[in-house]
N, C-alpha and C positions, 0 to 999 in steps of 0.2 A: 776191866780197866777202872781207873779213880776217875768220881767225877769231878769237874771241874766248877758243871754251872747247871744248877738245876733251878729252871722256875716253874711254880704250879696254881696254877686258877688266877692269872694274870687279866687283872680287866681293867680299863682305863678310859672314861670317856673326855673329850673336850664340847663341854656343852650339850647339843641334842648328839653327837657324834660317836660313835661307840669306833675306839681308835682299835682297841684289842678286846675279843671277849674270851674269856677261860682259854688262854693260853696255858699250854703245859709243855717242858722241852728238858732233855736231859744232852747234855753235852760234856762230852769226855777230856779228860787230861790229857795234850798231847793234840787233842784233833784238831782241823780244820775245819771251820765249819762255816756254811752261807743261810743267809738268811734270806732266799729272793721271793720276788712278788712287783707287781705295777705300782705304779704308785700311789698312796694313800692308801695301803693296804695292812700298814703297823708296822711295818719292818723295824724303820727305825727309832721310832718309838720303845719298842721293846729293847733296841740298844740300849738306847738312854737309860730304861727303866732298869737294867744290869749294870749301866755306870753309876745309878744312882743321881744323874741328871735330869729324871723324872720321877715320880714317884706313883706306883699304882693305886688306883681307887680300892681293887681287894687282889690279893693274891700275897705269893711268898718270890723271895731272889733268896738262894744258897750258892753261895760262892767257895769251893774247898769245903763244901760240908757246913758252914757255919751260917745264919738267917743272918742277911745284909738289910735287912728291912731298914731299919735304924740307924742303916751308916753312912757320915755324909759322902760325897762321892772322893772325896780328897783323904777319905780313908780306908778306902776300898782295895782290892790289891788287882784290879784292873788299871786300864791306861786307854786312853784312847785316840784314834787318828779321826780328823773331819773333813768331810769333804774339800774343804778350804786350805786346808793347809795349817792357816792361823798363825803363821809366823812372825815375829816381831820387826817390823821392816829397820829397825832403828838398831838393831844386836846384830853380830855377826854369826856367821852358822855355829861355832863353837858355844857360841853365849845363849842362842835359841835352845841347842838340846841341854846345854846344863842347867836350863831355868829351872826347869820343875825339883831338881836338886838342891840346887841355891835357896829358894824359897824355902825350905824344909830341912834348912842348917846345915847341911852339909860342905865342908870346907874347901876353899878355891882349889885346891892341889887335888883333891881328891875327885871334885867335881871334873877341872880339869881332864882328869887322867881318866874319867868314865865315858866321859863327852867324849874322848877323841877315840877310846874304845867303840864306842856306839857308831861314831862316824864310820870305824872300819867293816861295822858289820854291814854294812848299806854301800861298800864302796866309796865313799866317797872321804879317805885317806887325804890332808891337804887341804882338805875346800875351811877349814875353823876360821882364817879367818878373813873368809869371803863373804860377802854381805848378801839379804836374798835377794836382790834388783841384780844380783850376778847370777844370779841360778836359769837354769831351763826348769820347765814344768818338771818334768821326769825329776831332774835333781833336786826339788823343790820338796819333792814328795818324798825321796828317800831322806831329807833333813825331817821332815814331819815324822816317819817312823824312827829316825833315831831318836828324835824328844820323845818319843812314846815308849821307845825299849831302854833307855837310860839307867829308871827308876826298876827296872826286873822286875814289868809284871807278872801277875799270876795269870792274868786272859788280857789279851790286846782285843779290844774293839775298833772295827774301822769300817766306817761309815762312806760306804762307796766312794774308796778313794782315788779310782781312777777314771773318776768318768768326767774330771777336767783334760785329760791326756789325749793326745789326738793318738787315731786308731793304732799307729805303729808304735808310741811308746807304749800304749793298753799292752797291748802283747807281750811286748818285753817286758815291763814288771809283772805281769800275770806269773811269768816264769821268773825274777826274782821274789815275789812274796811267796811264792812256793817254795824256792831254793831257802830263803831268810828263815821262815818258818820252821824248817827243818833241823838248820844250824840254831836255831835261839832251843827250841824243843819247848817253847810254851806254846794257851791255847790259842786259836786264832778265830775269831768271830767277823764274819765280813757280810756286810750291808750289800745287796746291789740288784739292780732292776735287768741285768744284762746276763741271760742263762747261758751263753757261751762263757761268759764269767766266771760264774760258780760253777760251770762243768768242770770245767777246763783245773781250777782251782782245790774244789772242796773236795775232803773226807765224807761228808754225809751233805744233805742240801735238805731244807724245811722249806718249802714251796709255801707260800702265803695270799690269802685273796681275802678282801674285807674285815681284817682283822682275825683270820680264825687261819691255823694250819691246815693246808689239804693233805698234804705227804711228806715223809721226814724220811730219807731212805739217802742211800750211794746214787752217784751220778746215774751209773750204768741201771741200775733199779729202775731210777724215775723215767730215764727214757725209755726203757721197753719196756718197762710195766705201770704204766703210770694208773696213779688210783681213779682217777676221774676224768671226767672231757675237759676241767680246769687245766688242771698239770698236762695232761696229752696236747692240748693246745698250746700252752704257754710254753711248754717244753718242745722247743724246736716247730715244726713240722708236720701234720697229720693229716688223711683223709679219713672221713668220719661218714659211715655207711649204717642210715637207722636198719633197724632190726629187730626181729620179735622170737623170743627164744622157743624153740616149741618142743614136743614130748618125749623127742630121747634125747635134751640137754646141746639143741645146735642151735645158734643165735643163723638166723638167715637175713640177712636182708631183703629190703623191698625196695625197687621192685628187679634186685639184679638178682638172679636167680643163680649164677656161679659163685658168690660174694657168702661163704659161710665160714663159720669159727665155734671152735668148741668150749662151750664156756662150765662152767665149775660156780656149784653154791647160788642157782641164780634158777626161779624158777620158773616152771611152761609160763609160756604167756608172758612174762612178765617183757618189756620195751625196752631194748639197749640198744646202744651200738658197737659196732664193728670198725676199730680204731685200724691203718695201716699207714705206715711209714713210707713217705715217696722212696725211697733208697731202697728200702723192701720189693719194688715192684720191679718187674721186667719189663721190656717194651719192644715187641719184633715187627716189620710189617705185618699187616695183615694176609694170609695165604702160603705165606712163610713157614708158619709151624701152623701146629694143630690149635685149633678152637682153646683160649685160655679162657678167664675169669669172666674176663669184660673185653668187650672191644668198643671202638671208639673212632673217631680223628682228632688229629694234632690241632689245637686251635691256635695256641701261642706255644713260641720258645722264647724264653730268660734265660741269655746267656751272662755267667756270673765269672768267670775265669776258669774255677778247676771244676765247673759243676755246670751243666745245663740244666733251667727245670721246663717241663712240658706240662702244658696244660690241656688236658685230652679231653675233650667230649663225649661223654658215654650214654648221654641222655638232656634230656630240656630240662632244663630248672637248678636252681641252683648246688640241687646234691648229686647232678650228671656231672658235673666238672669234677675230674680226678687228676692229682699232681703226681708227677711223677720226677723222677731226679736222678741223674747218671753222671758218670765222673768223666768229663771230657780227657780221656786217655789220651787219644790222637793230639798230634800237635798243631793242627788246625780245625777250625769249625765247620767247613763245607760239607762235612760226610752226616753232620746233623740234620735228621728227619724236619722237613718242618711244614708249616701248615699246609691243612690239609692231607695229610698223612693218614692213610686208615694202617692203626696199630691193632694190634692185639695187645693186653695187660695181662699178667699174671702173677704170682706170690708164693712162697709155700706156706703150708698150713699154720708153721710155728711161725709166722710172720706179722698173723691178724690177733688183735688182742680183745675184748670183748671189755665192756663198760657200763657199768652199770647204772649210773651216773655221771 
């Protein structure tokens, strides 16, 4: 594939603060791509530093191959959406997306006629010349991406643009900046601290903590195979079972003695753990089936709509508590186990991931 956006040994401090250290990232023509992590962790810092709204302490930005070091942002062939919106409350939606146009010569007719283009691509066909004190959030924000695709960038930036949206419009535009993405065919670079987000969303996802990437990989990658106890944690959900690998290459845990994983590249002795996924686990009375992994009692239920999770007892202290999670199939909750429960837990083999860090 062409790349799009390559930057390498990106470092940038504010003060005593090291915002990014040796950032290195290659991102493709065409892709989707998220940049998550908590926050103050550089995400968007590093946007900025590819809009050329920041500038790094040492490192390179290639955008289409060519060193942006140098260029101010206003002549970059990116574009960008902000958290905010940033719309002009005093212009009408037609006059907000053809600014960037207007400013840069481009003639009323033709501004015109690109502005109401852009409007179409975001739905919003009619609204030119509605003012934004008439908008919904939701509508707000597809005027925001129209001023950004107006000008036919080469990579759109967009700087966690839905986390003013309350939960149900989140969803829906989830699935139109996927569907938009697709029909425009340019890149797409998105900011955001919410990994159902960038699941849900991205071609590839760059996991971030303290300035420094942990994993750059496909959605489905990062969750079951995540590189480290950062990413395993942060990405969704995990029970995390210490463990000490020993001489013909099996991580065991301590002190569960059913609780082992076959680990690769990692040698005797050396201290990991034994990563496993609530949804990976089974959960039957105890006496029911045969002797599983672990057994335990039910201490709590969270029930969430389409998912119950349990919280099971398998020992004193805080690494005895094992999560577990099942898809409320039944159309009512009553038939759920609940405290007090002696379960049995179980998993298959390919279900436990070992970590080496």
């Amino acid at each position: 594939m062409t790349e799009a956006v390559r930057v390498g040994g990106i470092c940038k401090r504010f003060g005593a603060v090291t915002a990014l250290a040796e950032v290195s990232l290659r991102i493709e023509a065409g892709e989707f791509f998220a940049l998550l992590g908590p926050s103050g962790c550089g995400k968007s810092t590093l946007l900025r530093i590819m809009a050329g709204l920041e500038h790094p302490d040492q490192g390179s930005v290639f955008i289409d191959g060519i060193d942006v070091g140098r260029t101010p942002a206003n002549r970059r062939p990116v574009n960008m959406v902000f958290q905010s919106y940033a719309l002009f409350p005093h212009m009408s939606v037609r006059s907000n997306v053809a600014y960037g146009l207007r400013v840069t010569g481009t003639g009323r007719a033709e501004a015109h006629e690109r502005a109401e283009a852009a409007l179409g691509l975001v739905r919003l066909t009619g609204y030119g010349e509605r003012m934004p004190h008439q908008l919904s959030g939701g509508e707000s924000q597809r005027v925001a991406l129209a001023r950004a695709l107006v000008k036919r960038p080469r990579v759109l930036l967009l700087d966690e643009p839905l986390s003013a949206l309350d939960a149900r419009l989140r969803d829906e535009m989830r699935l139109e900046l996927v569907t938009l993405q697709k029909t425009v065919g340019i890149t797409f670079i998105i900011v955001t601290h919410d990994q159902e987000e960038a699941l849900s969303m991205a071609d590839r996802v760059a996991v971030m903590e303290t300035g420094r990437i942990r994993q750059v990989a496909p959605p489905a990658e990062l969750y079951e195979a995540p590189a480290d106890r950062f990413v395993a944690t942060f990405i969704g959900q995990v029970n995390l079972f210490p463990a000490t690998i020993g001489a013909d290459g099996t991580a065991q845990a301590h002190p569960f003695p059913g609780v082992t994983a076959r680990a690769r590249g990692i040698g005797a002795g050396r201290q990991v753990w034994i990563a496993v996924r609530p949804e990976k686990i089974t959960m039957a009375p105890r006496g029911g089936v045969p002797a599983g992994r672990l057994s335990g009692v039910v201490e709590e239920v969270v029930y969430r709509g389409d998912l119950s999770v349990y919280l099971v007892r398998c020992m004193a202290g805080p690494d005895g508590l094992v999560r577990v999670s099942r898809a409320n199939a039944a159309r009512t909750a009553d038939r759920l186990p609940g405290p007090g429960t002696e379960v049995v837990l179980d998993w298959a083999e390919d279900c436990a991931v070992v970590l080496a860090s």
